[in-house]
N, C-alpha and C positions, 0 to 999 in steps of 0.2 A: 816468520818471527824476525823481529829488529837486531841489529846489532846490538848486544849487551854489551859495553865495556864498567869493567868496577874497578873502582880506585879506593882507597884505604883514606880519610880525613880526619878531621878534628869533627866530634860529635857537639861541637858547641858551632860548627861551622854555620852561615846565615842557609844555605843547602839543606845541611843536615837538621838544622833546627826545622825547615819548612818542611819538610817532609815529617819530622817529629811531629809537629805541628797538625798536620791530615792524622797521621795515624792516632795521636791522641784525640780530634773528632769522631772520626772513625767508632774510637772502642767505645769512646763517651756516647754515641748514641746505640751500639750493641749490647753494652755492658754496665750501664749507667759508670763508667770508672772511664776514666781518659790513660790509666798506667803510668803518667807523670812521676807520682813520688816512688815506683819501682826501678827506676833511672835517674841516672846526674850524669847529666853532660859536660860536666865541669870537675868530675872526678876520675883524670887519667891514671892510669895505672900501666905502669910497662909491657902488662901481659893485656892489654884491653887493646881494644880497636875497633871501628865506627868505618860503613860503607859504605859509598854510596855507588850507585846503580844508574847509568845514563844509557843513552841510543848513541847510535852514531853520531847525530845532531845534536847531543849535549843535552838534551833532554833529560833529567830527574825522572828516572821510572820506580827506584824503590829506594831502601837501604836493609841494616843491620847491623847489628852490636855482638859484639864479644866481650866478655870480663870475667876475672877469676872467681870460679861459689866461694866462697869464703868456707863453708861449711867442709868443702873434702880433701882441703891440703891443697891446695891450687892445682889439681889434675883435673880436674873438671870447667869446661868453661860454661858460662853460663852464656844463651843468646838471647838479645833482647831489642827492644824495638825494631823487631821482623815485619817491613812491611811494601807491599807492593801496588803502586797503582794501580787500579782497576784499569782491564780493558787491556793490560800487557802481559799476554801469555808469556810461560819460561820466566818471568823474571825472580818469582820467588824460589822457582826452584836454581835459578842462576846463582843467586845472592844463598843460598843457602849451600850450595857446594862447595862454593866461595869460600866461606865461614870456616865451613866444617876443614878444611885446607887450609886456610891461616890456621885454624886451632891448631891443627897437628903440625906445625913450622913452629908455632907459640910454643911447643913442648905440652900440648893438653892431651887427656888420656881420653876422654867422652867429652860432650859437650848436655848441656842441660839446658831446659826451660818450662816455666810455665804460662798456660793461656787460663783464659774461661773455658768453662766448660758450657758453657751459652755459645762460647767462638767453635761452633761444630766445623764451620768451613777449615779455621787453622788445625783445631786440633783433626782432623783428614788427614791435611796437607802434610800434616809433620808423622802421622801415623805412614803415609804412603814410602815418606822418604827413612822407614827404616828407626824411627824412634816409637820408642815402646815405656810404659808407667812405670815410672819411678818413685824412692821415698819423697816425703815434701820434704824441704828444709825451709830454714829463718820462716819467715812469713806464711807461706804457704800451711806449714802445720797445720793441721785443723782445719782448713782455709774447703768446706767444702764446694765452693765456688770455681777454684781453680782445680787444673788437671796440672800433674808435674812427668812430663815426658823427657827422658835419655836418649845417646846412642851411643855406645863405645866406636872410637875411631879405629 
């Protein structure tokens, strides 16, 4: 496995936008949905933070997001555009331990998210790593499309 190093960025960065970029193909052809309007890159929040995920050689291998639910009193972080280039072992579980580690420096008590429930490979990945079904909140409601997974930290 590559050297992972992650650094913390601006989510509107041109980096972070390219990698937004893949991932929003990505879901758009899984999920007919690219996840775009479930994010704003342009909407920082003190307790928010945006990751990106490179090799030793500077290489762009993934990212990830953090930002407060709105819905639980800001103890819960929400993660969002969770994604990893194909063909780079570790990196999503790199960037997600990452995450889950800012969260709890942020002052978050869980961190929260939802996928498709068409996205079998993610909702796996985040079942492996310890998150288990939680209520939906805002959008998700009703939303039988989507899966809404926790972890308390």
């Amino acid at each position: 496995m590559p050297d992972i190093v992650i650094s913390t960025t601006s989510a509107s960065s041109a980096e972070a936008r390219l990698l937004q970029d893949e991932l929003s193909s990505v879901l758009q052809e899984l999920c007919g949905d690219s996840g775009r309007a479930s994010f704003d890159a342009d909407a920082p929040d003190a307790r928010s933070s945006f990751y990106l995920a490179k090799n030793g050689a500077g290489q762009l291998l993934g990212c990830a997001a953090l930002r407060p639910l709105e819905q639980s009193g800001s103890t819960t972080a929400e993660l969002k555009r969770m994604f990893a280039r194909p063909g780079n072992t570790g990196v999503g579980a790199a960037l997600l331990f990452h995450a889950e580690a800012e969260a709890r420096k942020l002052g978050y008590l869980a961190v929260a998210l939802s996928t498709r429930v068409i996205n079998t490979r993610a909702v796996a990945f985040y079942r492996k790593h310890g998150y288990a079904p939680v209520a939906p909140w805002g959008k998700y409601v009703g939303a039988a499309q989507s899966v809404c997974l926790g972890k308390i930290l």
